[in-house]
N, C-alpha and C positions, 0 to 999 in steps of 0.2 A: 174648880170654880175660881176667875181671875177675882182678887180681892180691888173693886175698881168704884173708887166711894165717891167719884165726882159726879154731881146727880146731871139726868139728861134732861131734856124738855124734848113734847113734841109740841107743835104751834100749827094748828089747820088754819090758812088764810095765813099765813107769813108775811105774804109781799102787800098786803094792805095797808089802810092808814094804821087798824091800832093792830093789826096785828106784826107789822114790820116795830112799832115802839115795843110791842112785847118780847120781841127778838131783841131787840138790842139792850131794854132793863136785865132780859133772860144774863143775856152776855155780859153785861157789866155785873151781874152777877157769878160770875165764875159758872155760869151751865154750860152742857158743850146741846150743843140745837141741832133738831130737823124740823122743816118746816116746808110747808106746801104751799102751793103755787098755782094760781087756775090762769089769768090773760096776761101776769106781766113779770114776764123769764128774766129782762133784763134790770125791774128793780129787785128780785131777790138773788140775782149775781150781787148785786151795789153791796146787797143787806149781806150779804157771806161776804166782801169787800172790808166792809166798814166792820168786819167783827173783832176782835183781840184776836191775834194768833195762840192767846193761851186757850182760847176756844175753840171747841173743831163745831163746825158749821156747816149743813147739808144741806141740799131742799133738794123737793120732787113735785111733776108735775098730780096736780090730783084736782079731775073734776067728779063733783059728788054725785053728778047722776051716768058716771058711764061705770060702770062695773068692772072694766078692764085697769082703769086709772084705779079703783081703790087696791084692787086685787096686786097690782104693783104696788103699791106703797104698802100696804100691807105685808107683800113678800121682802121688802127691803128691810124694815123692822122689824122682821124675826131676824134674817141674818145680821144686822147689828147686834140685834140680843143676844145670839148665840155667839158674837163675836165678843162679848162683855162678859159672857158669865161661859 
């Protein structure tokens, strides 16, 4: 098990109003971020843009009523986990 004590956030709705503010309090707080994204791809580039590079900063598409979108984001958060521990 990686000894890896920097804590993560996930953030659903990322690229919105308060949820891009919760991204970047997340990140001035030393979190490293994933965060989803349903109609606007190019404000949550901005928001992975504008993060500290001492952050690592992700998103993914995820609309909540298609099963295939969660099932991706879902598969992607285990392989980060198992990439952490």
């Amino acid at each position: 098990m990686k000894n890896n004590s920097k804590i993560k956030a996930l953030v659903i709705g990322g690229s919105g109003s308060l949820g891009s503010e919760i991204c970047k309090h997340m990140a001035s707080q030393n979190y490293d971020l994933y965060f989803s994204y349903c109609k606007n791809k190019d404000k949550a580039k901005a928001i992975i843009n504008d993060i500290s590079p001492e952050c690592k900063a992700s998103c993914g598409f995820l609309e909540l009523n298609d099963t295939k979108s969660i099932n991706k984001i879902v598969q992607h958060l285990i392989n980060c986990i198992h990439m952490i521990y």
